[in-house]
N, C-alpha and C positions, 0 to 999 in steps of 0.2 A: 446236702448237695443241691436241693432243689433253692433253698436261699440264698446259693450263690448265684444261680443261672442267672437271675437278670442283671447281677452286677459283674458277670461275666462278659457278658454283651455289652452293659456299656463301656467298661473296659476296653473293648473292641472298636468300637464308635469314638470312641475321643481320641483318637492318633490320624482316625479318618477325618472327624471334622477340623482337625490342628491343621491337618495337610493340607486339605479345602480354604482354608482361613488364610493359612501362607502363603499358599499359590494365587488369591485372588487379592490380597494387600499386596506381592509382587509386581504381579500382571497389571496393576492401578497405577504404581508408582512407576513400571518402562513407561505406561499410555500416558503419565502425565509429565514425566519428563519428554518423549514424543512431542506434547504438544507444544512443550515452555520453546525447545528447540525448532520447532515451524512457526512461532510466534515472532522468536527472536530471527530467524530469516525473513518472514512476514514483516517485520520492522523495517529490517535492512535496505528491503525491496521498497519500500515507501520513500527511506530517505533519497536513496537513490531515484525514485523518481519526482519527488518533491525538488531535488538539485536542477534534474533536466527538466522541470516544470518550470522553475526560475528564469533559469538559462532560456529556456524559449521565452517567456514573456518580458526577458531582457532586450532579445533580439527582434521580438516584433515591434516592441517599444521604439525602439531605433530606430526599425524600419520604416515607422510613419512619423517619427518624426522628419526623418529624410525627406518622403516622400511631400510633405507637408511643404517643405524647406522650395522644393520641386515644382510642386502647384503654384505653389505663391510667384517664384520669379515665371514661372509661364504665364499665370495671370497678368503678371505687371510686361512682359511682354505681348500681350494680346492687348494689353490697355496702350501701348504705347501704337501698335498697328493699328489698333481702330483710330486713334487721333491721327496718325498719318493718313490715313484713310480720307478721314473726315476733314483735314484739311486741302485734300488733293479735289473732292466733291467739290467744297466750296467755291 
């Protein structure tokens, strides 16, 4: 009986560390499916805002070109006042 005892125990011990072994290959495999699943919304969240990054540097784009478009005839109407100007002096 006494040369059973310790292969009693480990008897004992290998369903406990099976259990431990399962439950923590488990618990790895929710945490890493968890992460695949926040990555692929983490994605998502990118392209979407890579679109509305676009979309804004479409529309500022625009906006100076306009603006530009703007400038210029106010200039050439300022060039055109100062010559009247300048011939009204003379």
């Amino acid at each position: 009986m006494e040369t059973l005892q310790p292969y009693i125990s480990l008897f004992v011990q290998i369903p406990i560390v099976f259990i431990f072994v399962w439950f923590s290959i488990n618990m790895l495999d929710k945490f890493l499916r968890a992460l695949e699943k926040r990555d692929e919304q983490l994605a998502k969240r990118d392209e979407q805002f890579q679109v509305f990054l676009e979309q804004q540097r479409k529309s500022s784009f625009d906006a100076m070109g306009h603006m530009t478009g703007r400038f210029a005839d106010e200039i050439k109407a300022l060039g055109k006042d100062i010559a009247e100007l300048r011939g009204k002096i003379k």
